[in-house]
N, C-alpha and C positions, 0 to 999 in steps of 0.2 A: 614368210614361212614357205610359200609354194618354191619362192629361189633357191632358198635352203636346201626344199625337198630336191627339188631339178638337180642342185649340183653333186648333192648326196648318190643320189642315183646313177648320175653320170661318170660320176669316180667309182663306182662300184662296178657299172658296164664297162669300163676302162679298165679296171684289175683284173677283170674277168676273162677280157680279152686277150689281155698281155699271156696270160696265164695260160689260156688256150692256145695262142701261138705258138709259145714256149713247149709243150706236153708235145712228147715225139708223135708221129704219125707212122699208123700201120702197126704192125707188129712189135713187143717191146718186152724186156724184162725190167723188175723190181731191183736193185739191191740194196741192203739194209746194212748199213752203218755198224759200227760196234755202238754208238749213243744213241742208236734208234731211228736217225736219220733214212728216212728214203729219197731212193734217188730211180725215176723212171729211165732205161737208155732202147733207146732204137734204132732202126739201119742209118739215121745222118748223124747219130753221134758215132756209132762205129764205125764209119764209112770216113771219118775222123781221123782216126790211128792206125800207124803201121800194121798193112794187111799183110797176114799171113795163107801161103796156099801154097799146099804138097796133097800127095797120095797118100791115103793112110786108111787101115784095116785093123782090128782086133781078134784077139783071140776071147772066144767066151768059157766057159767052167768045163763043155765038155771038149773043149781044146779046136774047134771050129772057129773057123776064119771068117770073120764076118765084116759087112758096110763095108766093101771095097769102093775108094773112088777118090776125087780131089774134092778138097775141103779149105773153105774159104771162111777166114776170120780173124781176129784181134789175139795175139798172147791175153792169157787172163789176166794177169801180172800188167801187162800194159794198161787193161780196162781198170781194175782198181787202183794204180798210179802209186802214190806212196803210202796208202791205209795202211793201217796197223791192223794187225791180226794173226792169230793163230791157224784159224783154219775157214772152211768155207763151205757152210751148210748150202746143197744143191737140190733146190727142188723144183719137179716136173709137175706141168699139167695134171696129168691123171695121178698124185700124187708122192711120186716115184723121190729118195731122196737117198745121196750120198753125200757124208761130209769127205772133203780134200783137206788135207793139213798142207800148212804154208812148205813147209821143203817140197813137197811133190809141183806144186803150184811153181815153185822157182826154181826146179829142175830145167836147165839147159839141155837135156839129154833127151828127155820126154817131155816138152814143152807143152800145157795143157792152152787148148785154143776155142774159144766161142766160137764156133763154126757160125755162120748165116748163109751161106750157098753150100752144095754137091754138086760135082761134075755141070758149074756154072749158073743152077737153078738157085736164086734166091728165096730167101720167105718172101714173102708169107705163101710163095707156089712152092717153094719147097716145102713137105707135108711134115718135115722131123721138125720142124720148128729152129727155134734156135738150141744150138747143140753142143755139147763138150764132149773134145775129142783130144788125144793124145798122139801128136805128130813128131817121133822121133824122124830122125833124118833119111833115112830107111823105109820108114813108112809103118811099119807093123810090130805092135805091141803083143809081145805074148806073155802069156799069164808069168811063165818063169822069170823072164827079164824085169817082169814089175811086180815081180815081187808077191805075188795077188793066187787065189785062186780062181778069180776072172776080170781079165783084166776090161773086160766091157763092163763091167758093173761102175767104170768111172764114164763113160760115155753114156751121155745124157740127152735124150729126145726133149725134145718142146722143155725147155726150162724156162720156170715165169719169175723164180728169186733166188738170186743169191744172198744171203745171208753172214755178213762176218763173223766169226765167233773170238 
């Protein structure tokens, strides 16, 4: 019985570990499946896939130019691979949340990007967290070209899930 117990316990400290190895380190968002599936990603899986990095700035509702600078990160599209989905519920830390529909998401034009560095600063020193950001070739999103009457309402500080819909 004590063997039993020893080896029970022992495959248990072993799944545990694995498990822990596995769970990203430092900073990290959620995203959630269409089946409810989560899946935790952090800077060594991003750090993964084709990095994306340009200069980019928005305009906000009162037509003001804002977050100028270089932004470093993953196409969205690249990070969720071949999921299926409509669209893509976004929510922030302090509970901030925008859904993106899939065409904007696979706009080539306005390519939407998980940013993790500014002008070189990574998270978790970089204080926006990780961030969705809209990097035409150009650099700058203004509300008319996107259609929006702000087009920073898709730019997103500290984001901890994504969400498929």
């Amino acid at each position: 019985m004590l063997v039993g117990l020893t080896v029970l316990v022992a495959a248990l400290a072993a799944a545990l570990a694995i498990r822990w190895a596995l769970e990203p380190r430092g900073p990290a968002l959620r995203i959630v499946l269409l089946t409810g599936e989560e899946r935790r990603v952090g800077l060594p899986q991003l750090r993964r896939l084709p990095v994306v990095s340009r200069r980019g700035e928005y305009q906000n509702q009162y037509g003001t130019w804002r977050d100028a600078g270089t932004y470093t990160g993953v196409l969205l599209r690249d990070l969720l691979g071949a999921a299926n989905y409509d669209g893509i519920d976004i929510v922030a830390a302090d509970g901030y949340r925008v859904t993106i529909d899939h065409a904007r998401v696979e706009d080539e034009e306005y390519p939407i990007v998980l940013a993790y560095a500014f002008n070189g600063i990574e998270v978790p020193e970089w204080s926006d967290g990780f961030r969705i950001v809209v990097l035409p070739e150009d650099g700058r999103v203004s509300n008319e070209e996107y259609r929006t009457t702000s087009a920073g309402s898709y730019w997103v500080k500290s984001v901890v899930r994504l969400t498929l819909q």
